[in-house]
C-alpha positions in Angstrom: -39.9 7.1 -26.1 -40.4 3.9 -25.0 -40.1 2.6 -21.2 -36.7 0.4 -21.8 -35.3 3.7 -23.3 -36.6 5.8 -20.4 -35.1 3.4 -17.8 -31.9 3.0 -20.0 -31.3 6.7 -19.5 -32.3 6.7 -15.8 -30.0 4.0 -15.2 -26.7 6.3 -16.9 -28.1 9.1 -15.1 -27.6 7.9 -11.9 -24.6 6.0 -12.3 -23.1 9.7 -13.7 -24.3 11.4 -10.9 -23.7 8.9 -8.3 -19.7 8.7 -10.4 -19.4 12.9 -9.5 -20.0 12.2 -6.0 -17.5 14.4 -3.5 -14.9 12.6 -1.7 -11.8 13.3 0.6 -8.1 11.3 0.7 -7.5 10.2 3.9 -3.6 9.0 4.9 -3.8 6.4 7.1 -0.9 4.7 9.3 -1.2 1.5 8.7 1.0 -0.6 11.8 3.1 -3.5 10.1 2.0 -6.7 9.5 4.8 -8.9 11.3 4.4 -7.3 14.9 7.2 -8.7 16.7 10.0 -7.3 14.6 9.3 -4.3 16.4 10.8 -5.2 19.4 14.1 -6.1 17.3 15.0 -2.8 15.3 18.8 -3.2 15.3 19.3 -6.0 12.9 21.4 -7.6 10.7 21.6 -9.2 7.2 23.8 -12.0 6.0 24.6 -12.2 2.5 22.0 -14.8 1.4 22.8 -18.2 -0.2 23.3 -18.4 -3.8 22.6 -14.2 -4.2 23.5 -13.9 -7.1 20.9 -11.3 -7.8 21.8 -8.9 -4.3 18.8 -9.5 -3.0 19.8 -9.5 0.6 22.2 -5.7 -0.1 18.9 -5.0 -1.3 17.1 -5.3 2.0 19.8 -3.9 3.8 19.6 -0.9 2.3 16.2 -0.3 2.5 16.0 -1.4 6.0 18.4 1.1 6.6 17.1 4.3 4.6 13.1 3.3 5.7 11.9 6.3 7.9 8.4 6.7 9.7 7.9 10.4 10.1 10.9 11.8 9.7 12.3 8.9 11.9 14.6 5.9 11.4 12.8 2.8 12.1 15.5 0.4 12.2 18.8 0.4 12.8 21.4 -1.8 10.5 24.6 -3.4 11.8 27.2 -2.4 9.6 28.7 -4.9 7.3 32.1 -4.7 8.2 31.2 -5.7 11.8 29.4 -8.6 10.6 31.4 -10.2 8.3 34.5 -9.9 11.4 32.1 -12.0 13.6 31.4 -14.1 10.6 35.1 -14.7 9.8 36.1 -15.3 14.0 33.1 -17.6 14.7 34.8 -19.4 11.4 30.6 -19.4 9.9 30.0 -19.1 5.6 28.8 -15.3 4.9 25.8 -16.5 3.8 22.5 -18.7 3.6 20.0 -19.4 6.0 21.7 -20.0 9.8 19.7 -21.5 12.8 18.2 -20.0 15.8 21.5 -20.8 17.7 24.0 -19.7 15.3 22.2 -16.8 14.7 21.8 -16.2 18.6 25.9 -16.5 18.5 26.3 -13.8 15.9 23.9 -11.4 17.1 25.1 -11.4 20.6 28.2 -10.5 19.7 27.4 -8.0 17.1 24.6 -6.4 19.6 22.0 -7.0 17.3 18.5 -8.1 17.9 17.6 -10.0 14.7 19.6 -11.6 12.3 18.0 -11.7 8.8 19.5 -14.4 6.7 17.9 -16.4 3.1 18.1 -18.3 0.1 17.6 -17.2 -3.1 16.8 -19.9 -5.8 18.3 -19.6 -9.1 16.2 -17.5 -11.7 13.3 -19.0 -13.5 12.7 -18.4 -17.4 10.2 -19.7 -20.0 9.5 -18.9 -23.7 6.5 -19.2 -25.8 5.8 -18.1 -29.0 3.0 -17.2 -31.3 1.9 -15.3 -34.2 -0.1 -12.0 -33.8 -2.2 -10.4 -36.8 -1.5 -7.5 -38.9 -2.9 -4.7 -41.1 -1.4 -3.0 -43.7 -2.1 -1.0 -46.9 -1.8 -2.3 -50.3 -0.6 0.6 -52.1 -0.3 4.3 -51.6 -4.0 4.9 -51.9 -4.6 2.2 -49.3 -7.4 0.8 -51.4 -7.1 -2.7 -50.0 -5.6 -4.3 -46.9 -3.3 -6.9 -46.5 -3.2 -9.2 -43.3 -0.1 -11.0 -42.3 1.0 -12.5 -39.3 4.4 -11.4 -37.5 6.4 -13.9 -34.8 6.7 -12.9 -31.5 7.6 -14.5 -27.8 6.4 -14.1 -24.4 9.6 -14.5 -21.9 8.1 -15.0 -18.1 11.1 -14.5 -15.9 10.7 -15.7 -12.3 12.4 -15.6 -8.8 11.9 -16.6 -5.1 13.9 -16.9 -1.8 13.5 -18.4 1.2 14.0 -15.7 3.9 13.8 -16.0 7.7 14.6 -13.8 10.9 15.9 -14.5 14.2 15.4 -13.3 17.5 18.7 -13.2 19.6 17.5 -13.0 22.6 14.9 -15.7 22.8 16.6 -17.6 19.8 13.2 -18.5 18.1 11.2 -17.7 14.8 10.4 -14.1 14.4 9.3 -14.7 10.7 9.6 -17.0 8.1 8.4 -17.1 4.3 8.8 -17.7 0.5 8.7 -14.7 -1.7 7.9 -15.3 -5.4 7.8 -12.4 -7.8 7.0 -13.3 -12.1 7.8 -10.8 -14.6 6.2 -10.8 -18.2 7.8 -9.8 -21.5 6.3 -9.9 -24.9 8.2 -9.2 -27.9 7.4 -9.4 -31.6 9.6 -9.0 -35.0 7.8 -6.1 -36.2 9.0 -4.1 -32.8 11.8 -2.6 -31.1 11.2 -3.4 -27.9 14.2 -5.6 -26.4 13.1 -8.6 -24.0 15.8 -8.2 -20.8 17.9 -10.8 -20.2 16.7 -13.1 -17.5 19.5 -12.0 -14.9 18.4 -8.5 -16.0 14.9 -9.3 -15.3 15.4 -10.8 -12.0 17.5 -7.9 -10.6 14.2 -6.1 -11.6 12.1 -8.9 -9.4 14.8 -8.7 -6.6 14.3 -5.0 -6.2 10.7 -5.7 -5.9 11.0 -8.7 -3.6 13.0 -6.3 -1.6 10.6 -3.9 -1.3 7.4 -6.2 -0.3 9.7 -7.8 2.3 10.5 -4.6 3.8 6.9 -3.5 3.5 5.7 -6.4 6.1 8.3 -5.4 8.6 7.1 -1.4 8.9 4.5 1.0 9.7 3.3 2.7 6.3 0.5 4.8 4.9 -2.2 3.5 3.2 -4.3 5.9 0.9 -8.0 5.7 1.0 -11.0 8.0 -0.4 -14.3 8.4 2.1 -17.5 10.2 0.5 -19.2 13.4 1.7 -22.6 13.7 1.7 -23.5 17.1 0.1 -27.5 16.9 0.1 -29.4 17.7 3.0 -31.2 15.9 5.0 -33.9 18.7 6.9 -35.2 21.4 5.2 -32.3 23.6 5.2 -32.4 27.7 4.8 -30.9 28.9 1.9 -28.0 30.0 4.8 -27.6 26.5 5.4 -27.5 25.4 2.2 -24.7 28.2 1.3 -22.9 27.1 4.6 -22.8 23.1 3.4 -21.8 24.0 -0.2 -19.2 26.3 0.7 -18.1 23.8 3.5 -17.7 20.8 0.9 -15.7 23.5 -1.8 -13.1 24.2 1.2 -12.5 20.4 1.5 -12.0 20.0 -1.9 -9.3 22.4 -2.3 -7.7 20.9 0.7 -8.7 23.8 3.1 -10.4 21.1 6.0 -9.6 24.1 9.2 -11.7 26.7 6.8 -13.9 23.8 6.3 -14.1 23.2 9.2 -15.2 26.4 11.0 -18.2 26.2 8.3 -19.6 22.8 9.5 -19.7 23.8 12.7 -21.7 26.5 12.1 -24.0 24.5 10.0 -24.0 22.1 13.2 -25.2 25.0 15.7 -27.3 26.7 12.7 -29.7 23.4 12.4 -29.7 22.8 16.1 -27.8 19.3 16.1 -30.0 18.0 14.2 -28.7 17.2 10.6 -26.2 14.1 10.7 -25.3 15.5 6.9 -23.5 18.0 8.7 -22.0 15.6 11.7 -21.1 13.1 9.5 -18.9 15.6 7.1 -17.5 16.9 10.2 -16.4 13.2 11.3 -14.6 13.4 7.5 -12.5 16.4 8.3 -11.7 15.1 11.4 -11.1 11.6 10.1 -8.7 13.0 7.5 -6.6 15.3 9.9 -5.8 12.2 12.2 -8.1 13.3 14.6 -9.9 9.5 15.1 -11.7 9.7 18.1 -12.3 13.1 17.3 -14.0 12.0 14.2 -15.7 9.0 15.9 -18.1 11.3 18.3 -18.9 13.0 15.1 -20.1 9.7 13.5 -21.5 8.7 16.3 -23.4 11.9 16.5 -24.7 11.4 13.0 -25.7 7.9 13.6 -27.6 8.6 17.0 -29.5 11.3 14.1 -30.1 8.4 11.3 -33.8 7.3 10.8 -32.8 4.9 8.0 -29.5 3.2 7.3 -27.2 5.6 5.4 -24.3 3.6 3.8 -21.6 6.1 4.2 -22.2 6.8 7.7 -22.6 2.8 8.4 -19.2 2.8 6.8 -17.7 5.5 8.8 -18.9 4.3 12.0 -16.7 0.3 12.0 -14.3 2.2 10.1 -13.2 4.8 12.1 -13.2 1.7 15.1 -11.1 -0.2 13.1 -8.1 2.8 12.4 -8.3 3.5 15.9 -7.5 0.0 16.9 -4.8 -0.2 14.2 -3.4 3.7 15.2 -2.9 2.4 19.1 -1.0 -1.0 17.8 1.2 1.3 15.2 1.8 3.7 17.8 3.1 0.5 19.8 5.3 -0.1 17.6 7.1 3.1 16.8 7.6 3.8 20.4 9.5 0.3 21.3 
């Protein structure tokens, strides 16, 4: 076998076992990305200009149902008390309203934001094309015959200018324009329908909706961190057992059996593996337990002779969710 071969086969061998290595889901709170609408959880929307797609009942209603564990996170004038200030304060029922109309409202209402919008009329553009096919010639399919068939590709688009209020300082909380596209392809030979394009932009509104909402709140994000599982001293074959058996509990989910293991892995090899630190920083990392997790890093670090990636990793990481776990915090509790 020649060397290219040999190297060739290295090569898939370490990206295969490199592919198998062990890692743990971590569920991190995430604090939102506009900041200051957590000081203004009761708000309210107007029905937005030209809505002709509900974008702003959209909005409400997730504002309304969103929960942060197992809490409410804003709270939604009703829309009965807002269109009887609307209709005394003799104001349309929708579109975008300044910073002192909107200060009017909301004072009167009691709320501390006033979302309003515009939503631009739905977007919509054809193209078509020919795609080629295969088919046989006869029962025996001997031969094959090519054709062409006609289809289209239908890209459906909406936006919306959308903007919230502070009442009580009558400024600028947030301001932006949302675009969402949607692509359809269909083809005579199928029977797939394309949507209609108010169809389709209901679809887009609904999403519009739910990236809106998504700036305004707290939310997990989802993220994998990898163990180390060889050692890094001469372990006994007790040590060994107690790292494999430690890993298998995390895998199943079991990080407080887990747990117990690695600490007696920690105490077995006298503090001085940072394999067995640095998977203990993991399980605390995915419990919640940050600072916990970040004297376990640490720990491992202090151990490291020569840069290890993961622990690198770990170590701004687990700096980094503290910083954003104290501003979420923030927010819920205001």
């Amino acid at each position: 076998m020649n060397r290219s071969v040999v190297a060739g086969v290295l090569f898939i061998l370490v990206v295969f076992f490199s592919s198998c290595a062990k890692q743990v889901a971590v569920h991190a709170l995430e604090p939102a990305e506009v900041d200051r609408v957590s000081q203004t959880k009761r708000v309210a929307v107007l029905n937005f200009k030209n809505d002709r797609v509900g974008l702003s009942r959209k909005i409400e209603a997730k504002l309304a149902s969103f929960e942060i564990n197992g809490r409410k996170y804003f709270t939604v004038v009703g829309r009965n008390d807002l269109d009887a200030v609307l209709r005394e304060l003799k104001l349309q029922s929708s579109g975008l309203v300044n910073e002192k109309t909107a200060v009017k409202v909301g004072e009167l209402i009691g709320a501390d934001a006033i979302i309003s919008g515009d939503v631009h009329r739905p977007t919509k553009e054809d193209t078509y094309f020919y795609e080629k096919r295969v088919r046989c010639a006869d029962k025996k399919c001997k031969e094959l015959v090519y054709y062409n068939v006609r289809c289209m590709k239908r890209i459906v688009g909406l936006s919306a200018e959308i903007r919230i209020v502070d009442v009580s300082k009558g400024d600028l909380i947030y301001a932006d324009t949302l675009n969402k596209n949607s692509v359809y392809k269909h083809c005579s030979d199928d029977s797939r329908v394309i949507p209609s394009t108010m169809i389709a932009a209901q679809s887009l509104a609904e999403s519009m909706a739910n990236s809106f909402t998504y700036k305004l709140t707290p939310h997990y994000k989802t993220f994998y961190v990898t163990l180390l599982d060889d050692p890094d001293i001469d372990y006994t074959d007790e040590q060994e057992k107690l790292l494999d058996v430690a890993l298998e509990y995390i895998e199943q989910g079991r990080l407080d059996k887990a747990e117990k293991f690695l600490a007696r892995l920690i105490d077995s090899t006298n503090e001085r593996s940072y394999v067995a630190f640095y998977n203990m920083g993991v399980v605390k990392e995915a419990e919640g337990k940050y600072e916990e997790a970040q004297e376990y890093y640490e720990y491992a670090d202090n151990l490291m002779i020569e840069p290890i990636e993961e622990i690198n990793e770990a170590v701004k990481r687990i700096k980094a969710l503290i910083a954003k776990k104290e501003k979420t915090m923030r927010q819920l509790d205001r």
